[in-house]
C-alpha positions in Angstrom: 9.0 -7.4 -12.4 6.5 -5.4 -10.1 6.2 -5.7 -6.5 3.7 -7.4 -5.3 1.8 -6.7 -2.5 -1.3 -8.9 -1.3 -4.0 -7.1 0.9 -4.7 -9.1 3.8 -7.9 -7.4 4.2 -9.3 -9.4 1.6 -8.4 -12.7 3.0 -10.1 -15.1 5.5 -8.8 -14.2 8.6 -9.8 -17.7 9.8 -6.9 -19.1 7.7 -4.4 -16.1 8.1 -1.0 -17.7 8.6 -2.1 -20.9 5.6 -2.9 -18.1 3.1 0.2 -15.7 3.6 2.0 -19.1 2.9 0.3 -18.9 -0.4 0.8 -15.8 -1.2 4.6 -16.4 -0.5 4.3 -19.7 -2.7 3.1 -17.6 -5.5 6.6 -15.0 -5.0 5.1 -12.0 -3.6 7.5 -10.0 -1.5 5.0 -7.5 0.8 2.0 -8.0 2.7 -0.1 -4.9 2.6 -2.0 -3.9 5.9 -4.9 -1.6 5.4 -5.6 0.2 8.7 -8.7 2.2 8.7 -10.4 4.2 11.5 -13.7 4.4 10.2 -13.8 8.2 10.5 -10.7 9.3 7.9 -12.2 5.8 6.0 -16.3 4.7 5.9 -14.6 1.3 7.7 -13.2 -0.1 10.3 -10.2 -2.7 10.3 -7.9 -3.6 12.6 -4.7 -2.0 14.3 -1.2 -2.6 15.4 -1.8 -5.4 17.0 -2.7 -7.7 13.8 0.8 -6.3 12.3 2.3 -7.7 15.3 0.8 -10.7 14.5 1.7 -10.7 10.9 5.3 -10.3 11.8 5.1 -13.1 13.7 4.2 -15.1 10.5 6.3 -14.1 8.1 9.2 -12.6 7.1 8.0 -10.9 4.2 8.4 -7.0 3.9 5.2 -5.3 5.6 3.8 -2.3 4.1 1.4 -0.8 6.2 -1.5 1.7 5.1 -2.9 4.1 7.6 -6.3 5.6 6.1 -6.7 7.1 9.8 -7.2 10.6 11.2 -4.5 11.8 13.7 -1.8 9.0 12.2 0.9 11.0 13.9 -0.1 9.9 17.8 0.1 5.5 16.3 3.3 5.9 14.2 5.5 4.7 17.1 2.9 1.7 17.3 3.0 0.4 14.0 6.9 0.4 13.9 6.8 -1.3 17.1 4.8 -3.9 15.6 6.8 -4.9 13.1 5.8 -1.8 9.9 8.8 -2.0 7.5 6.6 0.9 5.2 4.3 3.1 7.3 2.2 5.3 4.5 -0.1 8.3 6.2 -2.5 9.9 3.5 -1.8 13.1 2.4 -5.5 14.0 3.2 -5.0 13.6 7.0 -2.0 15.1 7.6 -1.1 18.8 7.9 2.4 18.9 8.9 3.7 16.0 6.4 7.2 16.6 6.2 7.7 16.4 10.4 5.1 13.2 10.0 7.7 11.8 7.7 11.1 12.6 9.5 8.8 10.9 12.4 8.4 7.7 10.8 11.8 7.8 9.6 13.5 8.3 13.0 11.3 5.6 14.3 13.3 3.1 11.8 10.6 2.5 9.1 10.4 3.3 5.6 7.8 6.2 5.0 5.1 6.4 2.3 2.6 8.9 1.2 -0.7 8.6 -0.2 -3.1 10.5 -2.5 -7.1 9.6 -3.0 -8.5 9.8 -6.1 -10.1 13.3 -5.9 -6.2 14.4 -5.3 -4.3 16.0 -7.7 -0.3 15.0 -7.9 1.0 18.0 -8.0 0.2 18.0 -3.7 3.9 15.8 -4.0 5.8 18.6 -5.3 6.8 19.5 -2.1 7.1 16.2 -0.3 8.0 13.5 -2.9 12.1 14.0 -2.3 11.7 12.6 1.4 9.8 9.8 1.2 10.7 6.2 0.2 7.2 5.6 -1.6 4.2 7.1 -3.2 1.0 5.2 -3.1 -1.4 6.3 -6.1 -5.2 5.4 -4.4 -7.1 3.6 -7.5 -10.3 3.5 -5.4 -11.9 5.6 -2.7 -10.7 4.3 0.5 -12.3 1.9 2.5 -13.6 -0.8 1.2 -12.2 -4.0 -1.1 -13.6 -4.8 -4.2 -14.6 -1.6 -5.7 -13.9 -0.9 -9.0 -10.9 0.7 -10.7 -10.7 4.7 -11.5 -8.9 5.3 -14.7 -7.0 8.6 -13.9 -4.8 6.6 -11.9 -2.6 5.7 -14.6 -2.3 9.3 -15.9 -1.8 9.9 -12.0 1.1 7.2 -12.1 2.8 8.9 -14.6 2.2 12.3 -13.3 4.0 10.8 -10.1 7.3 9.2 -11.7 7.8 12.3 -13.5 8.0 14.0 -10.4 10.5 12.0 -8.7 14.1 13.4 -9.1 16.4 11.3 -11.1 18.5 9.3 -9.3 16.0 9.2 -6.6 14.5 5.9 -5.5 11.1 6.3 -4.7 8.5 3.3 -5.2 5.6 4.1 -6.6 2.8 2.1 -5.9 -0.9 1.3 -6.7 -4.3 0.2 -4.5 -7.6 -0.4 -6.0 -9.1 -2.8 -8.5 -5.8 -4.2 -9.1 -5.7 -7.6 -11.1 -3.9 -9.7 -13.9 -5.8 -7.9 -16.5 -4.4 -4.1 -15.8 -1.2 -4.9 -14.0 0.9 -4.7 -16.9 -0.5 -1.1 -18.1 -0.5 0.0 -14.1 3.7 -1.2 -14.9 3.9 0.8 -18.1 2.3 3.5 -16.8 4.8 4.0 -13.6 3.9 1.6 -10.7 6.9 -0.9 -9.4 4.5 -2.0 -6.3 1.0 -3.4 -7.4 -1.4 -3.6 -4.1 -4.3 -6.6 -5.2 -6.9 -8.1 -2.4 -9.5 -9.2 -4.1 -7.8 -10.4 -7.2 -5.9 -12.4 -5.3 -7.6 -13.7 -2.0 -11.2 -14.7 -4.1 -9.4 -16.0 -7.3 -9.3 -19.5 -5.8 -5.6 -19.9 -6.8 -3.5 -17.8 -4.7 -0.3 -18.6 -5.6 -0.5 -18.9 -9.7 -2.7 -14.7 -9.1 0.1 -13.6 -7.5 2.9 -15.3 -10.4 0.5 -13.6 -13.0 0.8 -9.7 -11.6 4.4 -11.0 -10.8 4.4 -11.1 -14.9 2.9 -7.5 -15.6 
């Protein structure tokens, strides 16, 4: 069974707390914070202090995105809050291997993501020291876009790359739902990152059991 991985930034932040109940009533074992700057990212979200929030809900493992410029000066923020995954894009870093000994030192689990326009082979250098990949499905920034279909000849590109014996998740953001989960599994991912599949789909907890099932 996948990982699962709700995005909060597609839910109603009016209801926060009742609908990461849901999304634990359906089994999923992450919460996925998307933190964009609106400069790395056409958007702007929210920041450390919303994780801290989250934390306080729940005690469910939280995976936290950073599609920001500069992620090295807030890494010691989002660990403070409560990050148990801190991912920093590929894109916006330029010494990546100090970024994640950083995170690492700081007591979090670090991640690495690629945009669509990226090729794998970026990870070559990188994917032995980090504790997950993050394959981007969509341009960042927004929810609700639809899915790019190199990402699951990027998935597989990125497993193959991992050194046996090496644990390395391998996960997947962008036009996520029931209906590609299970190829998005085949094809390499053990963490599947859905918002809008979940949050608009009027059942919560049965979406999340469904991509549970991929």
């Amino acid at each position: 069974m996948p990982i699962v991985a709700p995005s909060i930034l597609s839910s109603d932040f009016t209801k926060l707390e009742e609908q990461i109940r849901l999304v634990e009533k359906g089994g999923a074992e992450w919460i996925h914070l998307d933190i964009m700057d609106g400069h790395f990212v056409p958007n702007l979200t929210f920041g450390s202090m919303l994780v801290s929030a989250v934390n306080k809900m729940t005690d469910l493992v939280l995976d936290t995105h950073l599609m920001i410029d500069n992620p090295d000066f807030f890494l010691e923020d989002f660990v403070k809050a409560g990050a148990d995954f801190v991912t920093v894009h590929y894109e916006a870093v330029v010494h990546l291997n100090r970024t994640v000994n950083r995170i690492r030192e700081l007591g979090a689990k670090a991640g690495v993501a690629i945009n669509p326009s990226t090729p794998t082979d970026v990870l070559k250098e990188i994917v032995s020291d980090v504790d997950l990949v993050l394959v981007m499905s969509v341009n960042p920034g927004f929810g609700g876009q639809e899915f790019i279909d190199s990402a699951y000849r990027k998935l597989s590109e990125v497993k193959a790359l991992i050194p046996k014996g090496k644990k390395v998740h391998i996960e997947v953001d962008g036009g996520v739902d029931p209906e590609n989960a299970s190829k998005l599994v085949n094809a390499g991912a053990d963490v599947l990152v859905a918002g809008t599949s979940i949050f608009k789909s009027g059942d919560i907890p049965a979406t999340v059991k469904k991509l549970k099932l991929a």
